[in-house]
C-alpha positions in Angstrom: -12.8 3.3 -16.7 -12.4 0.5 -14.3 -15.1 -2.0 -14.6 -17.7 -2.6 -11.8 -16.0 0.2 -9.3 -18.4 2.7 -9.2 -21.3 -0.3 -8.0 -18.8 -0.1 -4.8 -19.4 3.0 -3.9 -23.1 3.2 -4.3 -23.1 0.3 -1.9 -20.8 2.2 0.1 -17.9 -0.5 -0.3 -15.4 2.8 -0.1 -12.3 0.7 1.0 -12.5 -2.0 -1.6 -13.2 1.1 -4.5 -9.7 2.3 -3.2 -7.9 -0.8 -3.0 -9.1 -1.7 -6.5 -8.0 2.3 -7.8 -5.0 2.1 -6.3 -4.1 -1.8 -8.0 -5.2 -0.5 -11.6 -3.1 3.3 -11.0 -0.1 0.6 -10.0 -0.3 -1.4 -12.7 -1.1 1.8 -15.5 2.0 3.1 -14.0 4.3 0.2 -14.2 3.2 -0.3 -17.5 3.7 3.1 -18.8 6.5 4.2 -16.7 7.6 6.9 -19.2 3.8 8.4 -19.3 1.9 10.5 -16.9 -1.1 9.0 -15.3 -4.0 11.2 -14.5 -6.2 9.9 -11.9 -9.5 12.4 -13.1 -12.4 11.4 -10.8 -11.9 13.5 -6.9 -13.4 10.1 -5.5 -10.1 8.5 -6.9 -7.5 11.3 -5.0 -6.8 8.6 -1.6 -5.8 5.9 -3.8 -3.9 8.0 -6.2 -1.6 9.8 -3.7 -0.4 5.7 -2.6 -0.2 4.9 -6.0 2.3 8.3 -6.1 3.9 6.8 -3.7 5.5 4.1 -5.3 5.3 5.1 -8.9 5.9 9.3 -9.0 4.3 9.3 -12.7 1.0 9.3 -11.1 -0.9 12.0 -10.6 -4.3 13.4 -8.6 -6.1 15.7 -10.5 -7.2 17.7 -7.6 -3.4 18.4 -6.9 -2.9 19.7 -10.9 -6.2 22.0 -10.3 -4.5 23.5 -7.0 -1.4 23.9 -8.8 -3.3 25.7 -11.5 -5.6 28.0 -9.6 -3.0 29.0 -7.2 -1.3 31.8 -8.9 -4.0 33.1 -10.4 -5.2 33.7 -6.7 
């Protein structure tokens, strides 16, 4: 959980939710450099893929879901 983002979107403050995703995914991922980090929510999926840009132990769930239900397709 990150405190006080999900009052941005309701108020429909959608670039300063990202910007503040994309700071805590960058700073999770420098932190735990050896550790995968999952961003869960789909509202989360912009400022997780520049996260993944920088730091490739980030990850967008919505990716991991396509991965998964592609071969069973």
């Amino acid at each position: 959980m990150i405190p006080n983002t999900f009052d941005l979107l309701l108020h429909g403050h959608v670039t300063d939710y990202h910007e503040i995703v994309f700071q805590e995914l960058s700073r999770l991922a420098s932190i735990h450099r050896g550790k995968q980090i999952v961003a869960a929510q789909l509202s989360m999926t912009e400022a997780a893929n520049r996260a993944k840009a920088q730091f490739p132990n980030i990850q967008n769930l919505t990716d991991e879901l396509g991965r998964m239900m592609i071969p069973s397709l």
